[in-house]
N, C-alpha and C positions, 0 to 999 in steps of 0.2 A: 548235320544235314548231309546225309552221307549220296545224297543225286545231285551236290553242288561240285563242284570241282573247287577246291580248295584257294588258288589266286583267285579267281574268282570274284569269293569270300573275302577277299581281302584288300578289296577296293571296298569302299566304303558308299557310296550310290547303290551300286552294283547290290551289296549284302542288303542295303534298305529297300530297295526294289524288289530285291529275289523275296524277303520277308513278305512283306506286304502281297507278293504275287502269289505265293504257297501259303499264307497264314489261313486256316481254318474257323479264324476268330475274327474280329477286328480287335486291331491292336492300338495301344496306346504310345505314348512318346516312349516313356519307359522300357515298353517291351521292345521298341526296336534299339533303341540305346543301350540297353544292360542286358540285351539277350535273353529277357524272358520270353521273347516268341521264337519263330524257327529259325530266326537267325541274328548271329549277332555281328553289328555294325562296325569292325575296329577304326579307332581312328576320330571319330566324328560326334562331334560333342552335340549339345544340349543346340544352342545355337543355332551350328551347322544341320541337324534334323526338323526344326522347328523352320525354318526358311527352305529346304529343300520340299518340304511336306506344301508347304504354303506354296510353293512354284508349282507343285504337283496339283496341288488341289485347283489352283486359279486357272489349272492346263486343263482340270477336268477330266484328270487321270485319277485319283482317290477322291474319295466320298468318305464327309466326315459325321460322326452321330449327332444328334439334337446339342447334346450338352456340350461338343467340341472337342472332346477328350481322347477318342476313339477313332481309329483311319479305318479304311476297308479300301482295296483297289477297286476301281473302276470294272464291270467284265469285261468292257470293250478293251480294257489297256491289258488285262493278262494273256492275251495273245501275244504280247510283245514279251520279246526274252529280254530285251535292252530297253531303259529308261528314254526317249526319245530326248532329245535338246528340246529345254525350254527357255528361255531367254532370261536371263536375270534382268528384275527388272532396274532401271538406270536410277543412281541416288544422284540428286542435288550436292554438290559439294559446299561443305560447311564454311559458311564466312568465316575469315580469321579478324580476330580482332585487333583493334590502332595497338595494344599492348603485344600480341603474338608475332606482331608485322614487325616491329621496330626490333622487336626481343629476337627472331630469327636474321633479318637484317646484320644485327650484330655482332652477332655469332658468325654468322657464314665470312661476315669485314676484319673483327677483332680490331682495326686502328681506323676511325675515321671522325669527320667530322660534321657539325651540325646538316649543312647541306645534303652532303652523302647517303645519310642515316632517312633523313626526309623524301631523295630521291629512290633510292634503293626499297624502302618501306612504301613508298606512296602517301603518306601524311603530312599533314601541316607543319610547320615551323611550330608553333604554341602547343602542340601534342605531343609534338619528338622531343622538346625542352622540359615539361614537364616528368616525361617519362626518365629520360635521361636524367635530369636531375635527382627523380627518386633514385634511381639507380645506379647514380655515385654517392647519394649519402650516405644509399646499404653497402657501399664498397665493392660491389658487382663492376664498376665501374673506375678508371682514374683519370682526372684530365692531362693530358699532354700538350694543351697550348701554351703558348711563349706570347709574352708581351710584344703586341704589335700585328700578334696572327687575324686575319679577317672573320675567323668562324672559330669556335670554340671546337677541341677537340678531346676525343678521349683512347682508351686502349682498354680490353676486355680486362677486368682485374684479378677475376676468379674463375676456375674451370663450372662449368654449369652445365644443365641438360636443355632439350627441346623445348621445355614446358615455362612462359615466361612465371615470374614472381608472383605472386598472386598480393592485394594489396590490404594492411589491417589498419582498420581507423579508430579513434578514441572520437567519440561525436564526428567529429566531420574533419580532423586531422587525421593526415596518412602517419602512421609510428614508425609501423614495421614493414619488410616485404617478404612473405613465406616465401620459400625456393617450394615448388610444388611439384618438385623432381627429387629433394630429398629431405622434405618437410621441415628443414633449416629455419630457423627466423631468425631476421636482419635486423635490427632497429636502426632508426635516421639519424645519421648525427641532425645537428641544429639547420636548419634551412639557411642559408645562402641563393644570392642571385648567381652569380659566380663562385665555383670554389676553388681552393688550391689544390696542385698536383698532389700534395700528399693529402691524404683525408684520413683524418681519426675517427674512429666511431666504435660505439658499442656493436658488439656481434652477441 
């Protein structure tokens, strides 16, 4: 497109507006993505086009065909050289769950104890216990209490990522806990109410 000016071109709104303002057809996802119409978008994936269209369209700026496939701009909006601001619109933030709470908790503590782990997480005593217990059987996990300590404690035992263990059952027993950061599985050693500082177990 040689009556665009090159930067330009090279913001990626910008190249999808200009397309859509000059196209002589209506265009499809495709064509503004991979530069089968008059201009091509760098930069801005499948995603990022499919939601900027959808802001555009709910703004009343593009007009889509019967089957949905197809954009056309609006007439009224090709008078504008610049995509106007339209507001994204606002997401609900995804609940984390009693597993992701406690799992990030630990990570950011690496040495604490029962209370800590339940203050810091926000959960019950009977949730942080069970979690934590899987999570020293797989060895994620080592205890550090000494006899006579008020609260059971532990200390991070292995480097891990953001994403807690994800949990495998045989009928209605926990066995394993996939690491779902680097698709690892852990098996349990044998359940304990309590267990000792050092813990065996199958990896």
């Amino acid at each position: 497109m040689n009556f665009v000016a090159a930067p330009r071109m090279r913001d990626p709104e910008l190249a999808a507006w200009t397309a859509l303002r000059f196209a002589p057809r209506p265009l499809s996802v495709a064509d503004i993505v991979l530069g089968n119409g008059p201009a091509r978008c760098p930069s801005l994936n499948l995603h990022e086009t499919l939601a900027l269209l959808d802001r555009w369209h709910g703004a009343g700026l593009v007009e889509q065909s019967a089957d949905r496939r197809l954009y056309t701009m609006a007439q009224r909006a090709k008078a504008l050289r610049d995509p106007p601001a339209v507001p994204v619109p606002p997401r609900e933030p995804a609940a984390r769950s009693t597993r992701q709470r406690i799992w990030s908790a630990i990570r950011v503590m690496r040495s604490f104890d029962l209370v800590e782990v339940c203050f810091a997480a926000t959960v019950e005593k009977a949730a942080a216990r069970r979690v934590l217990n899987q999570l020293t059987r797989a060895g994620y996990l080592v205890r550090t209490d000494r006899p006579g300590d008020d609260q059971p404690r532990w200390r991070l035992g292995r480097a891990c990522g953001p994403k807690h263990p994800s949990v495998e059952y045989a009928g209605r027993t926990v066995v394993a806990l996939i690491d779902r950061n680097s698709g690892a599985r852990f098996a349990l050693a044998p359940s304990q109410k309590f267990l000792p500082s050092v813990i065996h177990h199958a990896s």
